[in-house]
C-alpha positions as CSV (number, residue, x, y, z in Angstrom):
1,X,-12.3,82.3,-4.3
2,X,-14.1,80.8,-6.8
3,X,-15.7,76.7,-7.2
4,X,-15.8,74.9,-10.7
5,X,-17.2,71.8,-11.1
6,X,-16.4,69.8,-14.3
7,X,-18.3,66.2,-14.8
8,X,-15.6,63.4,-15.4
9,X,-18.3,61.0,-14.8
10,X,-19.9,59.1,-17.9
11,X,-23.5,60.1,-17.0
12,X,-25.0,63.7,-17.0
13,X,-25.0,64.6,-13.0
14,X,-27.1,67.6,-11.2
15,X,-25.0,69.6,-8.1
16,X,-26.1,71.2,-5.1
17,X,-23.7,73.1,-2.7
18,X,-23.8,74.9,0.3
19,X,-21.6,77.8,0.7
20,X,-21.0,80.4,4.2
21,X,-23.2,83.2,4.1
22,X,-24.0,84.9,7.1
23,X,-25.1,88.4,5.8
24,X,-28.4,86.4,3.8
25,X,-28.5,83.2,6.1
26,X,-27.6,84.5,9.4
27,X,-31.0,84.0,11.3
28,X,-30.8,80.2,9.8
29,X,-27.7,79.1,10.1
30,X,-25.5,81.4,8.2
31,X,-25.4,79.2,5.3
32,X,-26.4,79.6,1.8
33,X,-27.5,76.4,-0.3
34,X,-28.4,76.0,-3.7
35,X,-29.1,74.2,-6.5
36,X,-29.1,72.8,-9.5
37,X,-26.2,72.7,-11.9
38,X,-26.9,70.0,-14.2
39,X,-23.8,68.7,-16.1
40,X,-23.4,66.6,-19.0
41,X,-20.5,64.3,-19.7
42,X,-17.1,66.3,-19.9
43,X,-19.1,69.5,-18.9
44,X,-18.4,72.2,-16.4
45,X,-19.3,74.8,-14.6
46,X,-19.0,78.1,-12.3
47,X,-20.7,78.3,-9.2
48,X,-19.8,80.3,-6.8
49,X,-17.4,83.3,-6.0
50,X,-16.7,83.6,-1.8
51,X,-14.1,84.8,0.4
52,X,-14.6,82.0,2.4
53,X,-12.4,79.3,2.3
54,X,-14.8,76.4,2.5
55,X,-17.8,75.0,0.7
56,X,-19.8,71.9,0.2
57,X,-21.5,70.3,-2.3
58,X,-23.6,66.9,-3.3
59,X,-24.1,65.7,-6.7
60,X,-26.2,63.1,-8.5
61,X,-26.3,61.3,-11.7
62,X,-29.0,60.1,-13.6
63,X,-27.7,56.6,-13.1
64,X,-28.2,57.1,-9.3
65,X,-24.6,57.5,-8.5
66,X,-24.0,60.0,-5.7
67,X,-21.4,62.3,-4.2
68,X,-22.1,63.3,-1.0
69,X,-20.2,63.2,2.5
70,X,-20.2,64.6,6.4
71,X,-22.2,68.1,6.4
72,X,-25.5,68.6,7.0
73,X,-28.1,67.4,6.9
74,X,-29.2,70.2,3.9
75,X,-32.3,70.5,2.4
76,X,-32.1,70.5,-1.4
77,X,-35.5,70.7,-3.4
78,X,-36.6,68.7,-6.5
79,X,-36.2,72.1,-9.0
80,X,-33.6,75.3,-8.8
81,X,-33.5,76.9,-5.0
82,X,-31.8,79.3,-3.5
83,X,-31.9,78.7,0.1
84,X,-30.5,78.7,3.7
85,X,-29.2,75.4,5.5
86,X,-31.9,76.1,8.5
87,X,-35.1,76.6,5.9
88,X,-36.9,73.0,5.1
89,X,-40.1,72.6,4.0
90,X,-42.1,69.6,3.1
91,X,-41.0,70.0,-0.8
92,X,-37.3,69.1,0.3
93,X,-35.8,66.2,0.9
94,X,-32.7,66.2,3.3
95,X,-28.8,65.3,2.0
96,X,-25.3,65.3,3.5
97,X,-22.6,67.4,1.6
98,X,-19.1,66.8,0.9
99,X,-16.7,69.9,2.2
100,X,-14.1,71.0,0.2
101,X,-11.3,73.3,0.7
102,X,-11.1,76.1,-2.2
103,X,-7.5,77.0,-0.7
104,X,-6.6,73.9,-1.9
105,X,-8.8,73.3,-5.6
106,X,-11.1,76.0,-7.0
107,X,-12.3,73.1,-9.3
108,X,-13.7,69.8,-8.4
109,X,-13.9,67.4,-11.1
110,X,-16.6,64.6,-10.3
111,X,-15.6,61.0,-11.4
């Protein structure tokens, strides 16, 4: 399954996500995150292919607007990462992700 994201929202937006991944994150937490896709106005993008059914992600946009829900806490880090939900580190700062079900949407449109 596959996760879009497309940026209905009037300001350009950055997106983390957080995705299962227990063969590379199984020692911390089984969980992939990473970050950022940064997405102007009316932009889009691909981010992930899984055979999971679930996902989560958190957005921001340069206006201080943000999308973010029940999952985690997840640390994301001020430039691109590739992490695990269970690595941290004093560069990070922690967030809370909203889940989404790609059975039911492979594209999220952020408004």
């Amino acid at each position: 399954m596959e996760l879009h994201f497309t940026n209905g929202y009037s300001r350009p937006l950055s997106i983390a996500i957080m995705f299962y991944s227990p063969d590379g994150c199984g020692a911390y937490g089984s969980w992939g995150t990473r970050g950022w896709w940064s997405l102007d106005p009316g932009g889009s993008a691909y981010v992930l292919n899984t055979n999971n059914r679930y996902a989560a992600y958190y957005a921001e946009a340069t206006d201080g607007r943000i999308w973010a829900g029940d999952r985690g806490p997840v640390y994301v880090y001020p430039s691109a990462f590739d992490s695990c939900l269970k690595i941290g580190s004093t560069a990070a700062r922690q967030v809370n992700m909203r889940s989404v079900d790609l059975q039911q949407f492979s594209t999220y449109r952020l408004t």
